[in-house]
Each structure stands twice: as C-alpha cells, then as structure tokens.
C-alpha positions as CSV (number, residue, x, y, z in Angstrom):
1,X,-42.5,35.0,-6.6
2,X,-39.3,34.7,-4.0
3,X,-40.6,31.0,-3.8
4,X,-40.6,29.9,-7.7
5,X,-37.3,31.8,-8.4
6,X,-35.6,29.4,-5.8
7,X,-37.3,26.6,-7.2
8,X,-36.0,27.4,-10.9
9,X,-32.6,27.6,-9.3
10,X,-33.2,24.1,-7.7
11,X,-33.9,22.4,-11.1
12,X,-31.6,24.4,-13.3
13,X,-28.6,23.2,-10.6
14,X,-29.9,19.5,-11.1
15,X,-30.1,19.7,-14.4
16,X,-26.6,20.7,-14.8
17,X,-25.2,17.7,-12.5
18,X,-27.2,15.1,-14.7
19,X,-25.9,16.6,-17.9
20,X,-22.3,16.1,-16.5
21,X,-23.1,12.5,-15.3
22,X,-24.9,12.7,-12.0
23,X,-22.6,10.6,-9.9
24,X,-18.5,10.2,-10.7
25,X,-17.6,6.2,-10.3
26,X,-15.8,4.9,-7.2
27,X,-12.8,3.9,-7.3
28,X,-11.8,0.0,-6.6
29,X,-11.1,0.0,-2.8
30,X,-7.3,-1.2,-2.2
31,X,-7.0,-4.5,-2.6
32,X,-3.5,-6.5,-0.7
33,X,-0.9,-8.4,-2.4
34,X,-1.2,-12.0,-1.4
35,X,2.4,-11.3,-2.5
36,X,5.1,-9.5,-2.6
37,X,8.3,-9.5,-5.4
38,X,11.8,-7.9,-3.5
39,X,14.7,-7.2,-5.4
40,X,17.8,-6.2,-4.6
41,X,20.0,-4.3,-6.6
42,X,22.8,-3.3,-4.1
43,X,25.9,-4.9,-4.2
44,X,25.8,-6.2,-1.1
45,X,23.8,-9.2,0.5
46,X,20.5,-8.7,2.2
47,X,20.8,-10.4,5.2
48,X,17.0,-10.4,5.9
49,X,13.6,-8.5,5.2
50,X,10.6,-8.6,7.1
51,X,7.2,-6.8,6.6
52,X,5.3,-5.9,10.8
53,X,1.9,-5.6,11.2
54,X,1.6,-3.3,14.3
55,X,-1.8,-3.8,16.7
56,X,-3.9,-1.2,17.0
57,X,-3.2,-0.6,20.4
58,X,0.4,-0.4,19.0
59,X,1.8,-2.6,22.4
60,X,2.1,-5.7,20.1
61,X,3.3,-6.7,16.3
62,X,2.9,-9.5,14.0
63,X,4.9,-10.3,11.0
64,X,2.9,-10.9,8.0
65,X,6.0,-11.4,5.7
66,X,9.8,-12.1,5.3
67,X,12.1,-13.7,3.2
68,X,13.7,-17.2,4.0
69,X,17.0,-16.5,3.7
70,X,19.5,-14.1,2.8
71,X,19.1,-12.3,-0.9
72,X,22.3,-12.0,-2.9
73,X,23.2,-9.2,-4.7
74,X,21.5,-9.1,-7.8
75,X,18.7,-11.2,-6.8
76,X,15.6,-11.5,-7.0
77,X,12.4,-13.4,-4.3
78,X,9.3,-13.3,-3.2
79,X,7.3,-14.1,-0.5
80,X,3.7,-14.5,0.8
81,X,1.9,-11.9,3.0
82,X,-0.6,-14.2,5.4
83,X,-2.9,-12.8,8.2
84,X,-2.8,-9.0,7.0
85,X,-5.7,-6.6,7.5
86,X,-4.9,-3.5,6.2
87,X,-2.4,-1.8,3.3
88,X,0.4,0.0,5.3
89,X,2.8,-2.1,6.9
90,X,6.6,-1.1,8.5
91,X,9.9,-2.9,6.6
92,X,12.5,-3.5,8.2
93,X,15.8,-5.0,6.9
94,X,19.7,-5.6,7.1
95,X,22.4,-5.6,4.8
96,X,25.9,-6.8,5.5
97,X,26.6,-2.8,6.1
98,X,23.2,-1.5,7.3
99,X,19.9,-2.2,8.7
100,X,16.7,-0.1,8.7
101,X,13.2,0.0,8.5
102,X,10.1,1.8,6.9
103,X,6.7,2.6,5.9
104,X,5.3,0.2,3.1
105,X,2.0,1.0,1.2
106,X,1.3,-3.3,0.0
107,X,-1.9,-2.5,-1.5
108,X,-0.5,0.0,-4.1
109,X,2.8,-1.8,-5.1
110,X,3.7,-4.8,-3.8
111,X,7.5,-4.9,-5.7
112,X,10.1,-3.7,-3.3
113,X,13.7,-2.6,-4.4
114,X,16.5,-2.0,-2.6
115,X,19.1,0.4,-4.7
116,X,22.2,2.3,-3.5
C-alpha cells in the first residue's frame, strides 16, 4: 500500500509541472557588441577611452577597444570591439580634469555615457 501511495504522489507532482508548462524557456545567452556608441555629456573634453581585456591568469591585458581621438564635449563616437571573448571588460578613461577606470558589462549595453 506504502508503495502505490508514493507512486500517486509521483504522477500527481508530474502532472502538475506539465500543466504549468513542463520546461521554462532559456534565455538568449549574452551576445557582444561588435560595437560600442560613447557619449559624452561633460563639459569637458575626453581625452581618451579605452575598453581592457584582462588574461585569465590576470599577468597580461589586451585592448579590445578605444576611441581615436579625443571626444569633445557634447559629442558623440563609436568604436569597434575586435578579439573579445567574454562580456565584462575594465574602462578606463581621462578627461582634461580626471582619469579613471571601471567595470563594463558590453554584452548587456554597449552605449556608454559619461555625465557630471
């Protein structure tokens, strides 16, 4: 008796996860930008912009991206990501009064704006 009560159990459960759609679809993997649209709405210039590629062993990097030259105020460019691998990248930029760098998600959003 023990034995056919757990098999009842065993179909009533599956019944209930084809009745709700037996499998949920995947979402697309994360595809990269071949490109990437900057803009800068500062008032100041931005003297340059590059997008690293770190190794996995972390000892060497490889820039996958960067503008040409410098990107007035108010402008807009964009540039070409070539010999990427993965989605998450580090920035790094300079202003006429600042530089910095940080973590970039490309295969998510590939528009980058720089605000004050």
């Amino acid at each position: 008796m023990k034995q056919r009560l757990a098999m009842i159990g065993v179909i009533a459960a599956v019944g209930v996860v084809q009745a709700d759609g037996a499998t949920k679809p995947r979402p697309a993997p994360a595809k990269l930008a071949q490109a990437v649209n900057l803009e800068n709405r500062r008032l100041v210039p931005l003297k340059s912009f590059e997008v690293v590629m770190m190794a996995k062993d972390k000892t060497s990097e490889t820039i996958v991206g960067k503008i040409d030259k410098p990107l007035a105020a108010g402008d807009r460019a964009q540039f070409s990501i070539t010999g990427a691998k993965s989605c998450l990248f580090e920035a790094r930029w300079a202003f006429d009064d600042a530089k910095d760098s940080g973590d970039v998600d490309l295969c998510n959003d590939p528009r980058i704006v720089f605000a004050d």
